[in-house]
N, C-alpha and C positions, 0 to 999 in steps of 0.2 A: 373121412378116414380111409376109405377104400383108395381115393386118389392117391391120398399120401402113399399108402401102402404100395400102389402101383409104381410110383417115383422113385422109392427106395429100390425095389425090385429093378426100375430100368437101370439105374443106379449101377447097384453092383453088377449087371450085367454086361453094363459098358465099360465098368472097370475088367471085368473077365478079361472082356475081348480085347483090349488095350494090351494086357499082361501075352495074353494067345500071339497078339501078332509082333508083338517086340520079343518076345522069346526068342534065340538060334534055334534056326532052321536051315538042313542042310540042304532042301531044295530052292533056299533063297540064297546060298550062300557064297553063290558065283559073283565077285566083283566084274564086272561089265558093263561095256558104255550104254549108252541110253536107246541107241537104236538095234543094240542087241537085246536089250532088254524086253523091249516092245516086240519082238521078233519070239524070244523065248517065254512071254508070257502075253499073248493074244488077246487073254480075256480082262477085259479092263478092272475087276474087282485084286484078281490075282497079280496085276500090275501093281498096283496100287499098294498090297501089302507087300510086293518087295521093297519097293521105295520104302515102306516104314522099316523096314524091316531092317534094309539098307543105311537108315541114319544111325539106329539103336548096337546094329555087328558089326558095319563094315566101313564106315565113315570115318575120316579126321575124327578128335576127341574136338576140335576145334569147333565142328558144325554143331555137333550136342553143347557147347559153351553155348553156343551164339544161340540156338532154339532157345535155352533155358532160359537167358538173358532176357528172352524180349515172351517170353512163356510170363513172368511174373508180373503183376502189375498191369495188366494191360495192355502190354509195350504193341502188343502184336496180337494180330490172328493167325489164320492159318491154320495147318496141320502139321506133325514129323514129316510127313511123306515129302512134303514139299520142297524141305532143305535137300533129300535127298537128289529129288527132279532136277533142282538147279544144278550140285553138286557135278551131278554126269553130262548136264544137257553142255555148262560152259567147259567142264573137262574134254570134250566129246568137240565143240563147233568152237571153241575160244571166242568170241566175239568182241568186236573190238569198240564200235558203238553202240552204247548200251542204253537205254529209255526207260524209265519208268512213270505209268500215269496212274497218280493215288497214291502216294506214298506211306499217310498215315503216319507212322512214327521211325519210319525208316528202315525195317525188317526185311526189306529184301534187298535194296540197293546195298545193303551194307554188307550183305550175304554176299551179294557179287562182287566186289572187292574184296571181303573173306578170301570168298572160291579164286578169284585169282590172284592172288599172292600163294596161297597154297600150292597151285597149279601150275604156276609163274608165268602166266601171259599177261600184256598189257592191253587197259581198257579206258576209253572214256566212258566215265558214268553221268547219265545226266535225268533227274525228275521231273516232273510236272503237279503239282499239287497247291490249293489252297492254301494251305496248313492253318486251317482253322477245323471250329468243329461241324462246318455244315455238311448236312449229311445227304439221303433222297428216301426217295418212296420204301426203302428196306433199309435201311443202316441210321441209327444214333451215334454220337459218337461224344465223350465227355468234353465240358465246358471248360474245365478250369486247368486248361494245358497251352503250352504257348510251344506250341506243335513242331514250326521252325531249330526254335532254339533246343528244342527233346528231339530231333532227328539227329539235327549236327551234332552233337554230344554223344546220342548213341553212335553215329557212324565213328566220332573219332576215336570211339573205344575200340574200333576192329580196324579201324585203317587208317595208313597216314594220306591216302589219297584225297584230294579234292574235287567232289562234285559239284556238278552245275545244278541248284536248284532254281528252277522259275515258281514264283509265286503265284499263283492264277488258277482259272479254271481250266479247264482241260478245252473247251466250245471257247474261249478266248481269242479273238484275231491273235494277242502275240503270242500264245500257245499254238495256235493251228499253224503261224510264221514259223516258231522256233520248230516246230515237227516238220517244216517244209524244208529248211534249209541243209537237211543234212540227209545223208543215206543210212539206215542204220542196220544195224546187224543184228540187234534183239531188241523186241520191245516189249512190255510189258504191260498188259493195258488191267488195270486192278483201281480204277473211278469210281465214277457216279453210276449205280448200275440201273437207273429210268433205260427203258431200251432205245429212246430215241438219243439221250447222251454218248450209249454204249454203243450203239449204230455210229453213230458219228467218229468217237474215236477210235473205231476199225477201219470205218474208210482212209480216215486221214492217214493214220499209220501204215496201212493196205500202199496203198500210193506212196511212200516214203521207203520203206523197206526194201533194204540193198536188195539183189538178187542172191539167193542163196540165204536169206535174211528170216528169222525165229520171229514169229509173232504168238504169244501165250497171252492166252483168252483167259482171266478168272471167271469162274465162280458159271460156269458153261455147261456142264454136265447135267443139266434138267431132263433133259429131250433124249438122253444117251442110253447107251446099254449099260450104265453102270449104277451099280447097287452100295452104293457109302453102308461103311458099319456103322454102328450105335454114335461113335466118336466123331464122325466124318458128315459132311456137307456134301451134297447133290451142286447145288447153284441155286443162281436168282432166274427169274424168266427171263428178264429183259436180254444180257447177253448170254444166255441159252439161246433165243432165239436168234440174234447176231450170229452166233455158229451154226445153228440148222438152216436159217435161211440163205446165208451170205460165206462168211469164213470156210467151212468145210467144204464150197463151190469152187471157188475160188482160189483158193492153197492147197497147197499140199499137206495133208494131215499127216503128221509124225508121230503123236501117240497120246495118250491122256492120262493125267495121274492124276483119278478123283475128278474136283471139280476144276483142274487146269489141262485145258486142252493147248495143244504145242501143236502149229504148223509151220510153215516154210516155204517162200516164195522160190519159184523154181530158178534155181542156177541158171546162171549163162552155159551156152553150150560152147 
């Protein structure tokens, strides 16, 4: 009884804080690119509720669609804050070769053709995923979905673009090929998060990533100064430790919102 009691109590309290930080707020309420943003909020929790903040007052009605969409059902994880991240990061760097590894049901790829039609630059997009339901040492994921054919339906609901998906594992020869053969401008690595998988698709992507080129670590924020509300995710260890021991050496850190850490391989001079 006491447990239940407890549950209920965390309950409405993370419903509070939900209501608290999607309310207008005039000290959130400067539209600004991403790297001003990190600039005028330092501390990683306060970042974080701008990004929320930022989907629910200041965004397209388009990106509140698109969250809501894949909010039901399963479609997707994640958090608000996260549409907002992407929103500024491609408004902000426009990228033109775009990676995704882990696709899952297609929530973000499908965001970045969203964001750039809104925005109007062009992108190749391209995935990397199983699309089945196997999962790893942290993630389940449902049986009875034919994962492929539920991406490409949701993406065509937001765009008429055509992505490249490969079928495979991400530790795959023609995965590790198709990440080799091209330069890319953003990637996105959201896999298998065992750390020695998560290791691995950092390096490969690490090596691949134009100069000037966006690499965003999911689910990384373990090890960090940031404190998730009731609502929000820290990370897994596995790539937590990828960004303490390697990534944040290595690249240039650009900022964190929650548990997606965003760096950048240092431009040409």
């Amino acid at each position: 009884m006491l447990a239940h009691l407890r549950r209920i109590a965390r309950q409405a309290l993370t419903q509070r804080q939900i209501k608290a930080y999607t309310r207008s707020a005039s000290r959130f309420g400067q539209d600004t690119s991403f790297t001003a943003a990190v600039r005028q909020f330092p501390d990683p929790d306060q970042l974080y509720r701008y990004m929320h903040h930022y989907l629910h007052n200041l965004a397209p009605q388009e990106l509140r669609d698109h969250r809501a969409y894949f909010s039901r059902e399963r479609r997707g994880f994640g958090e608000d804050a996260f549409h907002a991240m992407w929103f500024l990061l491609l408004r902000e760097f426009r990228p033109r070769n775009c990676l995704e590894i882990g696709i899952y049901r297609g929530q973000t790829i499908s965001l970045w053709a969203l964001i750039a039609r809104l925005v109007r630059f062009e992108c190749d997009l391209s995935g990397i995923s199983p699309f089945s339901p196997a999962g790893d040492e942290n993630s389940v994921y449902m049986q009875q979905v034919d994962y492929l054919a539920d991406t490409q339906a949701s993406f065509a609901r937001f765009s008429s673009l055509t992505p490249h998906f490969l079928k495979a594992f991400s530790t795959d020869t023609i995965a590790k090929d198709y990440i080799a053969s091209r330069q890319w401008d953003l990637v996105y690595i959201d896999g298998n998060h065992d750390y020695e998988v998560a290791l691995s698709d950092y390096q490969v992507c690490r090596d691949n990533l134009a100069p000037g080129g966006l690499l965003v670590l999911d689910d990384s924020s373990l090890y960090s100064g940031y404190h998730p509300p009731l609502f929000a995710f820290p990370g897994h260890p596995g790539p937590s430790r990828v960004l303490r021991d390697f990534a944040i050496k290595e690249l240039q850190f650009v900022g964190a919102v929650g548990h997606n850490n965003v760096l950048r391989k240092a431009p040409l001079k």
